[in-house]
C-alpha positions in Angstrom: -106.3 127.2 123.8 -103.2 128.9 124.7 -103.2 132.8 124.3 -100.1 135.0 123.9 -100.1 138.5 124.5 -98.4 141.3 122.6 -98.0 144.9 123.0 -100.1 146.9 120.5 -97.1 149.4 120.1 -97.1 153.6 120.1 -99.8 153.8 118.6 -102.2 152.7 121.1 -104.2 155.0 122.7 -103.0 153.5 126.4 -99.2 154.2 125.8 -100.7 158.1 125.3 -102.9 158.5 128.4 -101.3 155.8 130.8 -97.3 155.3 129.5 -96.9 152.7 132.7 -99.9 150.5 131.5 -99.2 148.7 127.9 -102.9 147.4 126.0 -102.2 144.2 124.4 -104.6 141.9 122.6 -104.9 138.4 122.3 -103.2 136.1 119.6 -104.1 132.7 119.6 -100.7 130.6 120.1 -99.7 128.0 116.8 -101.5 124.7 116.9 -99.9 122.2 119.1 -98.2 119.5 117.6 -99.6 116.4 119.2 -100.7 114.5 116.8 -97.5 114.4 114.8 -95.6 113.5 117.7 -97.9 110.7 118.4 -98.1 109.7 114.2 -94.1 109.6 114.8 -94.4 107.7 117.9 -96.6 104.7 116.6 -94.3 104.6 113.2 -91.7 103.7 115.1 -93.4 101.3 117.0 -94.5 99.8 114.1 -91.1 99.6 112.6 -89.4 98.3 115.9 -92.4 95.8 115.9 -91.4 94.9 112.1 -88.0 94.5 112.4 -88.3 92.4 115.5 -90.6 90.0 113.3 -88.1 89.9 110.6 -84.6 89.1 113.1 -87.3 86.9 114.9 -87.8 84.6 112.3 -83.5 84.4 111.9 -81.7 81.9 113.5 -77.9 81.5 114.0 -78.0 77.3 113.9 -76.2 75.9 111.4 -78.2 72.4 111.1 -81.3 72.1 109.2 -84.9 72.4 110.5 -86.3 69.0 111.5 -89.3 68.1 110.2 -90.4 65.2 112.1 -93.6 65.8 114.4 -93.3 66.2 118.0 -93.0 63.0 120.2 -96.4 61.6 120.9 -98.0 61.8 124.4 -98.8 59.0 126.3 -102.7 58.0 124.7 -103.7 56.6 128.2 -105.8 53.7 128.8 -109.3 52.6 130.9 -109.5 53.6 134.2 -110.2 51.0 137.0 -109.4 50.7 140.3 -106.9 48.3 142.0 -103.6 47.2 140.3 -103.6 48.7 136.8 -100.8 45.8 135.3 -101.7 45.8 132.0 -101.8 49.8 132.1 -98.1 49.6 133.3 -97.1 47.4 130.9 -98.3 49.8 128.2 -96.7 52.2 129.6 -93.5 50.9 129.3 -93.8 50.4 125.8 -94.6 54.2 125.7 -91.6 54.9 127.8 -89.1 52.8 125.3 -90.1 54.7 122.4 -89.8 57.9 124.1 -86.8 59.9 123.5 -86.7 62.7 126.0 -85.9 62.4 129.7 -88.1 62.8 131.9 -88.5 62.5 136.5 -90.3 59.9 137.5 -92.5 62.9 139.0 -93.6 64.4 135.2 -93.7 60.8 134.0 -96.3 59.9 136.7 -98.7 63.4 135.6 -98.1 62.0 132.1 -99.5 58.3 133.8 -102.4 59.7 134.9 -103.1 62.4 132.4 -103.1 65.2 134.6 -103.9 67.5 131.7 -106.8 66.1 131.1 -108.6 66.0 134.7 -111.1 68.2 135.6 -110.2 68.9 139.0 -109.6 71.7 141.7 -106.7 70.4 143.5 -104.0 68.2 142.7 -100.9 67.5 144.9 -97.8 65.3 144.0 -95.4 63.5 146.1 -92.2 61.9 144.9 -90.1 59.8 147.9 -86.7 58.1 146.5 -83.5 56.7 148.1 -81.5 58.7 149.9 -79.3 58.8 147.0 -81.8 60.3 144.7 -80.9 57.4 142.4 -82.7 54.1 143.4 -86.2 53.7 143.0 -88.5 56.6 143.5 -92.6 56.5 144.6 -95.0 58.7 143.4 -98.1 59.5 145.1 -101.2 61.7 143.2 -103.7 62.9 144.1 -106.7 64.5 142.7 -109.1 66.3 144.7 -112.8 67.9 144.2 -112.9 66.1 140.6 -116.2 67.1 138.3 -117.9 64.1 138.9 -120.9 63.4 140.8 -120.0 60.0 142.5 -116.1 60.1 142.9 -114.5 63.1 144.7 -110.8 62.1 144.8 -108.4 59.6 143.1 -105.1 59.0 144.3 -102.0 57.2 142.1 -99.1 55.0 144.1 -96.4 55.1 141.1 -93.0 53.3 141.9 -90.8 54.1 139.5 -87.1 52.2 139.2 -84.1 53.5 136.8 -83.2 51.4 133.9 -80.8 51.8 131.0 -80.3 55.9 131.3 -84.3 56.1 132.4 -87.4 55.1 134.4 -89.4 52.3 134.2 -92.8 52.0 135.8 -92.9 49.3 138.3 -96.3 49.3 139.6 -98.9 51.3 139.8 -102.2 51.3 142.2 -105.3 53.3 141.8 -107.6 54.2 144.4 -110.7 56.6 144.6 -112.8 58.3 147.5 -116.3 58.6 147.2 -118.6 61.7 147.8 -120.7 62.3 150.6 -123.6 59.6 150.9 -121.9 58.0 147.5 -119.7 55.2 148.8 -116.8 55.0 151.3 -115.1 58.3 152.7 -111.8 56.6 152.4 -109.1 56.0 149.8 -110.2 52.6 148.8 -110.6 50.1 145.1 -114.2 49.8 145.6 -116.0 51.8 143.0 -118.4 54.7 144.6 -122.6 54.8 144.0 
């Protein structure tokens, strides 16, 4: 609470006795205005908020709205170790139908549906002509997966251009086993 002083005036008995001293009594200062500073604050928030939804929701293209649903994503297929041709052939199907481009590197995560693996680490590494052009080699791997029996899998992708965009060559899956599960190396046997 804030407290202003004023002078009582000539009538006070001080100014009589004691002219240098000056008797004064308290009167409480007008409310502070806080809380229609802050009402003020949040209406304009809210309207900056609306109008921002409304100019949002505008859109300065001249073409209609398309309504055809988003490209599908690659459905996958079974997982084995070894030489997955029938996968790759599948997946070339996928890729014809597909209509935007993509590096050989995003259409390998999209391979191996990278999305959808539960695992703590996983590193990719793309190796193509000097060029950039020619074919290109993804490697993938995927470390410390959830699974009690296999701890890593790793993807060999070789991907070569065709037509304006990549094709999917080969592809070769192998898996390392957890400790006392199976072999420690990146091998096609399957783990215990």
């Amino acid at each position: 609470m804030r407290l202003r002083l004023q002078p009582l005036g000539l009538r006070s008995v001080g100014l009589r006795f004691y002219p240098d001293l000056a008797e004064a009594r308290a009167k409480p200062a007008p409310p502070l205005k806080r809380h229609r500073k802050r009402r003020r604050g949040l209406l304009a928030l809210a309207l900056l908020l609306l109008i921002s939804v409304l100019v949002s929701g505008c859109g300065s293209s001249r073409k209609a709205a398309s309504t055809t649903a988003a490209e599908v994503s690659w459905p996958g297929g079974s997982v084995s170790t070894g030489n997955q041709a029938q996968l790759v052939e599948k997946f070339n199907v996928f890729l014809k139908g597909r209509k935007k481009a993509a590096s050989p590197t995003q259409l390998a995560l999209e391979f191996v549906r990278a999305d959808r693996t539960q695992t703590a680490l996983t590193t990719t590494r793309a190796q193509s002509s000097p060029e950039g052009g020619g074919p290109t080699t993804v490697t993938i791997v995927q470390d410390r997966l959830a699974d009690d029996s296999v701890r890593a899998t790793r993807y060999v992708l070789r991907f070569v251009p065709g037509g304006g965009k990549w094709r999917l060559e080969s592809a070769v899956r192998t898996q390392r086993c957890q400790v006392g599960r199976g072999h420690q190396n990146f091998a096609a046997g399957d783990c215990l």
